[in-house]
matplotlib code that plots the C-alpha trace (Angstrom):
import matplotlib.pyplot as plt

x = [0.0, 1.6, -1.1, 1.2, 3.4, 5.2, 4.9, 5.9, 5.6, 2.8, 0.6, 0.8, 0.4, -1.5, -0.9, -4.1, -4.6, -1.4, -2.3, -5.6, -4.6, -1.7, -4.4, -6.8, -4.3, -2.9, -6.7, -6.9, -3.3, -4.9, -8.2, -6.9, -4.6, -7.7, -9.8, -7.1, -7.5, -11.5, -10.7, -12.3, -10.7, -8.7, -10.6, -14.0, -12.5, -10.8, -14.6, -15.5, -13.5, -13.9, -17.7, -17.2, -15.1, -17.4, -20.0, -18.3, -17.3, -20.6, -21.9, -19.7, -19.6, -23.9, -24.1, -21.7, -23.8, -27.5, -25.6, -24.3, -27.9, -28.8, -25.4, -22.2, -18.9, -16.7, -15.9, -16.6, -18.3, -17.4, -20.3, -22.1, -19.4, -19.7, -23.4, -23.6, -20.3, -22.2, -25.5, -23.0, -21.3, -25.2, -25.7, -22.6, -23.0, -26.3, -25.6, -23.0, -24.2, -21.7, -22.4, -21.6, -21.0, -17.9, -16.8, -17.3, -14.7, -12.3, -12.5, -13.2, -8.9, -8.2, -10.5, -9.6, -6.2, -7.4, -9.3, -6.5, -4.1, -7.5, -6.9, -3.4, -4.2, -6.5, -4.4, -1.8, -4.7, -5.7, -9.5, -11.4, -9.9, -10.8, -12.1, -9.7, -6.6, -3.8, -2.1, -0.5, -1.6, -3.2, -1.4, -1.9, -3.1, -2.5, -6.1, -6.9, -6.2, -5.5, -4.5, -7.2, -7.2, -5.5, -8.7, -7.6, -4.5, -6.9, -9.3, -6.0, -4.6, -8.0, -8.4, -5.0, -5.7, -9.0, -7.1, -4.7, -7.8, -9.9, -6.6, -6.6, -10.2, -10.5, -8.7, -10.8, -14.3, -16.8, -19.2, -19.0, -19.5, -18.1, -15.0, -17.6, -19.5, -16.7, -15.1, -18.4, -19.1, -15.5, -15.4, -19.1, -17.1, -14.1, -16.5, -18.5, -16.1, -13.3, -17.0, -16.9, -13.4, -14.5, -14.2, -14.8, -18.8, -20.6, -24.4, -25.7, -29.4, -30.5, -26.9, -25.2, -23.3, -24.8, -21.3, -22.6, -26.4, -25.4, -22.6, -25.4, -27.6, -24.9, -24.1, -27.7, -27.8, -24.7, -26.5, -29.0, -27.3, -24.8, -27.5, -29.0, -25.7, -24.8, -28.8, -28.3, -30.3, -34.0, -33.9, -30.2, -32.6, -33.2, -36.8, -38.3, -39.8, -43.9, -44.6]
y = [0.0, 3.3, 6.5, 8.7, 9.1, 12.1, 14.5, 17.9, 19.5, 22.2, 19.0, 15.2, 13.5, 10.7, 6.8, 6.4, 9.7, 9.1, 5.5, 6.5, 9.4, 7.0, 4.9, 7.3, 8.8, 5.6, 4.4, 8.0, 6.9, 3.8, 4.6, 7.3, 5.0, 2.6, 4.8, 5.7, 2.3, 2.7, 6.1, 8.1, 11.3, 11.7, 15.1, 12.9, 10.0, 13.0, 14.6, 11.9, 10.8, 14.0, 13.1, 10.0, 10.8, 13.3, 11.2, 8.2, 10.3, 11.6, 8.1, 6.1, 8.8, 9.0, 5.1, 5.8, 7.3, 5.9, 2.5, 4.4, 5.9, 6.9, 7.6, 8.9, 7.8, 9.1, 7.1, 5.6, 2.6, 1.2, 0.0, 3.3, 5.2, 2.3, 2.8, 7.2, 6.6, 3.7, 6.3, 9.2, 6.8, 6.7, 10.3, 11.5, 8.9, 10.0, 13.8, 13.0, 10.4, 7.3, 3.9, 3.7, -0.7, 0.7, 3.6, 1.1, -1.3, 1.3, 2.2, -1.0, -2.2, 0.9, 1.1, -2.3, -1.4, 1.9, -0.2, -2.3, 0.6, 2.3, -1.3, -1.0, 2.6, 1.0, -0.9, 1.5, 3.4, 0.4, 0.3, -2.2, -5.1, -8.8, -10.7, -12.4, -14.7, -15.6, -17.3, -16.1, -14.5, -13.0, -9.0, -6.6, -3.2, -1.1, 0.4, -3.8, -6.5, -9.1, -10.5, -10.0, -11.1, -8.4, -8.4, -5.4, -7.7, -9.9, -7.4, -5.7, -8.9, -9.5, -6.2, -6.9, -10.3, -8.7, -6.2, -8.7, -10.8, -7.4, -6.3, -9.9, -10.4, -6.3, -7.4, -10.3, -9.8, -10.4, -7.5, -3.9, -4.2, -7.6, -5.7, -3.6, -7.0, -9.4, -6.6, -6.4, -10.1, -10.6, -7.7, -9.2, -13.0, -11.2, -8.9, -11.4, -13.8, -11.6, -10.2, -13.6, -12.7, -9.3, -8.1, -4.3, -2.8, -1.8, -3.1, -6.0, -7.7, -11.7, -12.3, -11.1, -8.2, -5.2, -5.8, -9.6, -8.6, -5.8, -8.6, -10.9, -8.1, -6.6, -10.7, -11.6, -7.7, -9.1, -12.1, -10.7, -7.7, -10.6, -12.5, -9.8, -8.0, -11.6, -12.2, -11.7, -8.3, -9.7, -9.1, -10.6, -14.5, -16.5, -16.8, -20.2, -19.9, -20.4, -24.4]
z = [0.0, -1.4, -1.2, -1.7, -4.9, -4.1, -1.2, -2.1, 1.4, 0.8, -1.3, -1.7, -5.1, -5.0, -6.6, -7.6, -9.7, -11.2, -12.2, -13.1, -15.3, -16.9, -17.7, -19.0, -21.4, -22.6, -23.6, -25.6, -27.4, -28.2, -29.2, -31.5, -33.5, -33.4, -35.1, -37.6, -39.1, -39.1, -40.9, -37.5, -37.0, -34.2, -33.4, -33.1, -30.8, -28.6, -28.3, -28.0, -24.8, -23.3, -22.7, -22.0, -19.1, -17.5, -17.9, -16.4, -13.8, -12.8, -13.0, -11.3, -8.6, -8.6, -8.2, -5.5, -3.6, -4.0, -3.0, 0.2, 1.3, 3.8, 4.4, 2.5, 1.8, -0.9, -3.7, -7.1, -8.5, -12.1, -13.2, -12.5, -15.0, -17.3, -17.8, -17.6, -20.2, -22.7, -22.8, -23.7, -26.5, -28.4, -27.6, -29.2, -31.9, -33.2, -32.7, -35.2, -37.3, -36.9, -35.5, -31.7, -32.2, -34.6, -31.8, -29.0, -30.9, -30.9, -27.5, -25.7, -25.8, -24.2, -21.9, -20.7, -20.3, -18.1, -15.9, -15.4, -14.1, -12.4, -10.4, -9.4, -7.9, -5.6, -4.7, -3.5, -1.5, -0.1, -1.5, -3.1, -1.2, -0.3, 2.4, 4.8, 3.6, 6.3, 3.7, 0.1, -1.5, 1.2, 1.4, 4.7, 4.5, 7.7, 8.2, 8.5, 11.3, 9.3, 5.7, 3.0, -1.3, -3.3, -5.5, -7.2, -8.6, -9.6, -11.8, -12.4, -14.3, -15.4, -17.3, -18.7, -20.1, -21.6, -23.1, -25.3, -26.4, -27.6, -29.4, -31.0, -31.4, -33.1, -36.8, -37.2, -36.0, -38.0, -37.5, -35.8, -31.9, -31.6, -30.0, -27.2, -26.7, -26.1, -23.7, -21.8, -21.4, -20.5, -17.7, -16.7, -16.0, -14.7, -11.7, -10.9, -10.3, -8.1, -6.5, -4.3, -2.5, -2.2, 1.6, 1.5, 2.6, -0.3, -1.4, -2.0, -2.3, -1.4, -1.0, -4.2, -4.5, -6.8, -9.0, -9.1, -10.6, -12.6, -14.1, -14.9, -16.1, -18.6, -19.6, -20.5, -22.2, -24.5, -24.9, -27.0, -28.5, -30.1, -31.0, -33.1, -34.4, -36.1, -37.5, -41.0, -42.8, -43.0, -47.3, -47.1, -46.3, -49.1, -49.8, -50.9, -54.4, -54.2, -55.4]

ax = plt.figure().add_subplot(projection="3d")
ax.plot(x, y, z, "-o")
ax.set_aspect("equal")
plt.show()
């Protein structure tokens, strides 16, 4: 556990913002070279990431905080940024007439690989951890008694491992949003499993975490979205001649 980066004296500079800002800027590198290739001017992904990132941080922080009534604690919850972020992504692509399945390809590599880093910084602050493990790989954080999961390593090499597959999976998919879907369904697997050594207080309902039903939520969401991006135009079906 590292909070601190750098102490200057008259401020501190925190891991986590650096991490997350590292990570942030790396997924803009990446999604503008992406959308080179699918002839998307860099000027439109860079708008386009600027409202994504308000958005996700007014949702993440908003989920944040219905989750914690009647009470409030600072902090952020993905899923809440993931969903604010996705509604801004068809917003900005209808304003401007492209298809938000081809922007979400673009973006959905980088964003993995943001997450990933966003996981390492809680790490350093100490947030986000796991439920009780005496043994390795069991880690200690001071504000705790004992040894907990480092389940932000987990998500953190997670994310990573998601983000070499979406990189693979981008030059051969076989229609536009297979790149956004696959990156969903895998983050969905990857949340609610690391969910069950989750340690730290945050909401839950009939014994599953809110991660945990939102997972299954956005996997039965992907479900259906995949079934219908890969159903073939309805005048592309052969019709049977009349006998």
């Amino acid at each position: 556990m590292h909070p601190v980066l750098l102490d200057l004296g008259f401020t501190q500079i925190p891991t986590y913002g650096v991490l997350s800002a590292t990570g942030m800027l790396l997924a803009l590198w990446l999604s503008v070279r992406a959308g080179r290739r699918e002839q998307i001017p860099a000027a439109t992904i860079l708008d386009l990431c600027f409202w994504l990132l308000c958005a996700g941080i007014a949702g993440s922080w908003l989920l944040n905080v219905l989750l914690q009534l009647p009470h409030y604690s600072t902090g952020f919850v993905f899923y809440g940024g993931a969903i604010a972020a996705a509604g801004a992504l068809w917003l900005f692509a209808r304003r401007r007439r492209l298809d938000p399945w081809r922007l979400g390809d673009v973006l959905a590599p980088g964003a993995a690989l943001a997450h990933a880093l966003g996981r390492l910084g809680c790490f350093a602050a100490g947030c986000c951890y796991g439920k009780t493990c005496p043994a390795p790989p069991g880690v200690h954080f001071p504000a705790l008694d004992t040894a907990v999961h480092p389940t932000q390593l987990y998500e953190a090499a997670g994310n990573v491992a998601l983000f070499f597959a979406l990189v693979v999976l981008r030059p051969r998919k076989r229609f536009h949003g297979a790149v956004l879907l696959a990156y969903a369904a895998g983050y969905a697997t990857l949340r609610f499993v690391v969910e069950f050594w989750r340690g730290d207080p945050r909401g839950e309902l009939g014994g599953w975490s809110t991660s945990q039903i939102v997972a299954l939520a956005v996997a039965a969401a992907v479900a259906g979205a995949a079934a219908t991006r890969r159903a073939p135009p309805a005048d592309a079906v052969p019709r049977r001649p009349p006998s």
